[in-house]
DOKOL-977836 format. One record per residue (C-alpha): residue in three letters; residue number from 1; x, y, z. Coordinates in steps of 0.5 Angstrom, whole numbers, always signed. Layout:
BEGIN
+-----+-----+-------+-------+-------+
| res |   n |     u |     v |     w |
+-----+-----+-------+-------+-------+
| ALA | NUM |     X |     Y |     Z |
...
+-----+-----+-------+-------+-------+
***
This chain:
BEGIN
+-----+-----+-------+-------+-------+
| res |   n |     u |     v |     w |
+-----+-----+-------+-------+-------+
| UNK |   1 |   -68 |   -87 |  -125 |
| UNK |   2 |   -67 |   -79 |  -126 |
| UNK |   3 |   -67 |   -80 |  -117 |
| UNK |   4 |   -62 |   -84 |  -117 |
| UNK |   5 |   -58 |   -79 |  -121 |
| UNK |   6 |   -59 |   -74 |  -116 |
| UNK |   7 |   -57 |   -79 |  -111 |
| UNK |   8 |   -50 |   -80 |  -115 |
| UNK |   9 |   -50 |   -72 |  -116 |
| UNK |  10 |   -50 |   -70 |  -109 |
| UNK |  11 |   -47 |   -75 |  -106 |
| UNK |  12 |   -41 |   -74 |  -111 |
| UNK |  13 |   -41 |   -68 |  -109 |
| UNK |  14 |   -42 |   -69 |  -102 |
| UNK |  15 |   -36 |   -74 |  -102 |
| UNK |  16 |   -31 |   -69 |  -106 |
| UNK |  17 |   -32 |   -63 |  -101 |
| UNK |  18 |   -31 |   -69 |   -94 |
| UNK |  19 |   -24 |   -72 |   -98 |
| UNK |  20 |   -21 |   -66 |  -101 |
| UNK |  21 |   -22 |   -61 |   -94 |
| UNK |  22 |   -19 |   -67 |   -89 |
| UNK |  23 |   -13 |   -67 |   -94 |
| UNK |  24 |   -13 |   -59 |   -95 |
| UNK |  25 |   -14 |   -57 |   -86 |
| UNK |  26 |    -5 |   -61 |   -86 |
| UNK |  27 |    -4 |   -55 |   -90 |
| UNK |  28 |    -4 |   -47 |   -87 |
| UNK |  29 |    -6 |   -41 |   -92 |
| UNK |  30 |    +1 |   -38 |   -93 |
| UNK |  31 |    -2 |   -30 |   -95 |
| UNK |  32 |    -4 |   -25 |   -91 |
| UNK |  33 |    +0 |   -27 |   -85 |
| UNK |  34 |    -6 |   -31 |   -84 |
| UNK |  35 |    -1 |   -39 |   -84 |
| UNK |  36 |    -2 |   -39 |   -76 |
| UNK |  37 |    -9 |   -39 |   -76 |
| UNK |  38 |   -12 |   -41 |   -83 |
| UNK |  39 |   -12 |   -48 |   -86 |
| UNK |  40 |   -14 |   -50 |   -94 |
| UNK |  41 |   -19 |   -53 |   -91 |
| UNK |  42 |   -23 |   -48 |   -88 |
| UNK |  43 |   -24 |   -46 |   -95 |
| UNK |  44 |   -28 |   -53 |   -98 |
| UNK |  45 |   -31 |   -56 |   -92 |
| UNK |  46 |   -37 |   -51 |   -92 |
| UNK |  47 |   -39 |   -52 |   -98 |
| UNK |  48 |   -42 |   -59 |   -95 |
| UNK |  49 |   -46 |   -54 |   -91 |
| UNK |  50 |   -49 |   -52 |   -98 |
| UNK |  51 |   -50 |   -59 |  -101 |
| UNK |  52 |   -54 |   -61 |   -96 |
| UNK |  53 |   -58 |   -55 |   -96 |
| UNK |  54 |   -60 |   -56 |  -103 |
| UNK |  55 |   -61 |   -62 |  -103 |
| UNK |  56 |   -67 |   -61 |   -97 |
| UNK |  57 |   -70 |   -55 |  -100 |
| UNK |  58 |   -70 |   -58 |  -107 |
| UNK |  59 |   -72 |   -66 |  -105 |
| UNK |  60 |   -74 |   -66 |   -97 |
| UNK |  61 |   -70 |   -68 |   -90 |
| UNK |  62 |   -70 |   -75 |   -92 |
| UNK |  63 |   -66 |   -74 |   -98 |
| UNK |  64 |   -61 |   -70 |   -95 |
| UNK |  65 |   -61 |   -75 |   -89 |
| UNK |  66 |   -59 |   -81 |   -95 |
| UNK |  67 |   -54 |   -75 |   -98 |
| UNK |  68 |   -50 |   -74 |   -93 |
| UNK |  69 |   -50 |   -81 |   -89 |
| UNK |  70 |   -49 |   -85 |   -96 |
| UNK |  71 |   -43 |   -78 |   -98 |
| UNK |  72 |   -40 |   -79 |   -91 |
| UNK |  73 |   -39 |   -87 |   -92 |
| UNK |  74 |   -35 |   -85 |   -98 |
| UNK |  75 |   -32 |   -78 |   -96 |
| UNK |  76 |   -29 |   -82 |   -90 |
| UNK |  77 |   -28 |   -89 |   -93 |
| UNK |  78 |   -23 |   -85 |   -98 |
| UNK |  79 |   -20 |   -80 |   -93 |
| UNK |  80 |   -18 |   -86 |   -89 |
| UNK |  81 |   -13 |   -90 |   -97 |
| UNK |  82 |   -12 |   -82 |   -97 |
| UNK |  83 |    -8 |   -82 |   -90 |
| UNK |  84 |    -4 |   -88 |   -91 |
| UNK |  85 |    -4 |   -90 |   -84 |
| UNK |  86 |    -2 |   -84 |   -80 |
| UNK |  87 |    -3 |   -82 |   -73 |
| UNK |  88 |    -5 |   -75 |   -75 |
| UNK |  89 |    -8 |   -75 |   -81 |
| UNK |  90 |   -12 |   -81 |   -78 |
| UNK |  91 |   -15 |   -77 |   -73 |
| UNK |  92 |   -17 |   -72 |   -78 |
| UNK |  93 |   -20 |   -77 |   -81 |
| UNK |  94 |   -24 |   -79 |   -74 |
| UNK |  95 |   -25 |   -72 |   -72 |
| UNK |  96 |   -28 |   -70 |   -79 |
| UNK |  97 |   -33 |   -75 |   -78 |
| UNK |  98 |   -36 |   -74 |   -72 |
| UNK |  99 |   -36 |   -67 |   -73 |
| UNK | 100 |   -39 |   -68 |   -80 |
| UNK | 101 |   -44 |   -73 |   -77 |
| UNK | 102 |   -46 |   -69 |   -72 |
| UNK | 103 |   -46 |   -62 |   -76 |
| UNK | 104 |   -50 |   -64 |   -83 |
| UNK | 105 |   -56 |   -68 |   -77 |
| UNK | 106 |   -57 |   -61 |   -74 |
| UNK | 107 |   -57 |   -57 |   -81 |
| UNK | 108 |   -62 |   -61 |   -83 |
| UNK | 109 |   -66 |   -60 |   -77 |
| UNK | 110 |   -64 |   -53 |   -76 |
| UNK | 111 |   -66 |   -53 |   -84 |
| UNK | 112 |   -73 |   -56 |   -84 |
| UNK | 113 |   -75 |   -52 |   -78 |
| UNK | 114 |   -73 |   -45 |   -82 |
| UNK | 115 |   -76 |   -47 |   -88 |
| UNK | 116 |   -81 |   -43 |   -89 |
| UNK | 117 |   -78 |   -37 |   -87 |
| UNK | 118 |   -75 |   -31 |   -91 |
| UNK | 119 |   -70 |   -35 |   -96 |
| UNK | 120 |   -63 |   -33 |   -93 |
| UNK | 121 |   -66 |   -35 |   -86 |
| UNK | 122 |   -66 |   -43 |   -86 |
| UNK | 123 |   -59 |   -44 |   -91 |
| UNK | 124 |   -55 |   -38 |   -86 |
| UNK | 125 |   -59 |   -39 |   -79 |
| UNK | 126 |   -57 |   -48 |   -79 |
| UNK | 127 |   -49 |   -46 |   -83 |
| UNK | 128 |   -48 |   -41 |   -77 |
| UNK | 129 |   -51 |   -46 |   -72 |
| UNK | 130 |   -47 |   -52 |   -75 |
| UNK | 131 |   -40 |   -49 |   -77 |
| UNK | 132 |   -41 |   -48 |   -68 |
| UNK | 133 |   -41 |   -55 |   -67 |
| UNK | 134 |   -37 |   -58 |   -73 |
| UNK | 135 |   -31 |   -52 |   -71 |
| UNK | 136 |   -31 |   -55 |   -64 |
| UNK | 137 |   -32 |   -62 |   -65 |
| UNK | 138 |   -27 |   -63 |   -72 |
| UNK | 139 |   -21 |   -58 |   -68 |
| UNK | 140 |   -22 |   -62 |   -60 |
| UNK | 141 |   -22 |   -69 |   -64 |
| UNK | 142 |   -17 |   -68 |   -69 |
| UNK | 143 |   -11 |   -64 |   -66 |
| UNK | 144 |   -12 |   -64 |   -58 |
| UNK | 145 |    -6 |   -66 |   -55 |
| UNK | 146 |    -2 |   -64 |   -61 |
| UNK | 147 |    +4 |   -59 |   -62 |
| UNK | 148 |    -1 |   -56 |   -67 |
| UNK | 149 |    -5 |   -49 |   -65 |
| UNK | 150 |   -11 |   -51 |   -65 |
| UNK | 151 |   -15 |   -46 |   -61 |
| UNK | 152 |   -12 |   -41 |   -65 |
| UNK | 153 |   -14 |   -45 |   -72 |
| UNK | 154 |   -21 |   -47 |   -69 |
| UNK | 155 |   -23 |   -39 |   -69 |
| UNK | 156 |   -20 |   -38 |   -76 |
| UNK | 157 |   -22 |   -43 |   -79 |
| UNK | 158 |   -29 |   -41 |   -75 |
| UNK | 159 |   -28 |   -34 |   -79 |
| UNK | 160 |   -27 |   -37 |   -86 |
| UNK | 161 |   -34 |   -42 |   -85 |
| UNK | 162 |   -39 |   -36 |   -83 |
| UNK | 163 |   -35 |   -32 |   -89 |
| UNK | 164 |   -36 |   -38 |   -94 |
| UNK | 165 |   -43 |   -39 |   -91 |
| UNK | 166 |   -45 |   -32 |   -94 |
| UNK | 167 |   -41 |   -31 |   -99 |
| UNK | 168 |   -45 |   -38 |  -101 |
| UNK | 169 |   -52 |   -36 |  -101 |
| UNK | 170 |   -51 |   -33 |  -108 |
| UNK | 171 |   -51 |   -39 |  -111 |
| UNK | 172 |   -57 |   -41 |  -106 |
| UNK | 173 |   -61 |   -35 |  -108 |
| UNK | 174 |   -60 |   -37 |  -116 |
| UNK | 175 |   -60 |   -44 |  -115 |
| UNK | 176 |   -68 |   -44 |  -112 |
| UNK | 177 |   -70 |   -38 |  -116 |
| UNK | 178 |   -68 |   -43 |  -122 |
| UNK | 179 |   -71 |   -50 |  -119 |
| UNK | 180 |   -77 |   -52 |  -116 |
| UNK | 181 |   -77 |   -52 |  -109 |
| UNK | 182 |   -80 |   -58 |  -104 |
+-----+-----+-------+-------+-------+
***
């Protein structure tokens, strides 16, 4: 019982960080000048990063694996009634599942390879390699073609991701010093 809590958990939170960063990219960060190269969702999708990460160093790859298919199946889905058909949000939709997809599998495996080196290695190490490939992924797919600065967007939102993954190893370190690691 107390797994399939777990599973909930992590999938909730999964599902949330997928729904709420597909609708925050629409809007731009309206401070610091930055509203031509930052989304709100720079902000929330890397914590994705996070809950998988967790979820392999506390219960193993095959945990984090079901995390994120079973957390992409509902993200998805609820973005999907979230965009109400239109074309855009539907290729953010699209471009933010590929993208995900691709990005979590290669934390994981990135992760788990690194797993026995220093603490900070494996969570920074794969976020850095995956924020790569999920920025080039979501931005080609979800906004080629369009009248949307996406270059421009992709790099900043590149930036936000490799700050959020730092400022995201604190509550790592706390979490694993706190809870038995696998």
């Amino acid at each position: 019982m107390i797994f399939s809590k777990k599973i909930f958990w992590y999938t909730a939170a999964m599902a949330t960080v997928i729904c709420s960063s597909n609708y925050l990219v629409q809007f731009p960060f309206n401070y610091f000048e930055l509203n031509e190269i930052i989304t709100w969702g720079a902000f929330t999708y890397p914590v994705s990063f996070f809950v998988t990460e967790l979820a392999n160093r506390f219960f193993g790859k095959v945990f984090a694996r079901k995390i994120v298919f079973i957390g992409f199946f509902v993200g998805i889905i609820l973005s999907f009634i979230l965009s109400l058909q239109e074309f855009i949000l539907s290729r953010i939709v699209i471009g933010s599942g590929v993208a995900f997809l691709a990005a979590q599998l290669l934390d994981i495996k990135v992760f788990d390879f690194l797993r026995n080196k220093a603490w900070f290695i494996p969570p920074l190490i794969s976020s850095l390699f995956c924020s790569i490939l999920d920025t080039i992924l979501f931005f080609s797919i979800a906004f080629y073609g369009t009248d949307v600065n996406w270059i421009t967007l992709a790099f900043g939102d590149f930036a936000v991701k490799l700050l959020v993954d730092f400022v995201m190893l604190l509550p790592f370190r706390f979490a694993i010093a706190k809870y038995k690691v696998v």
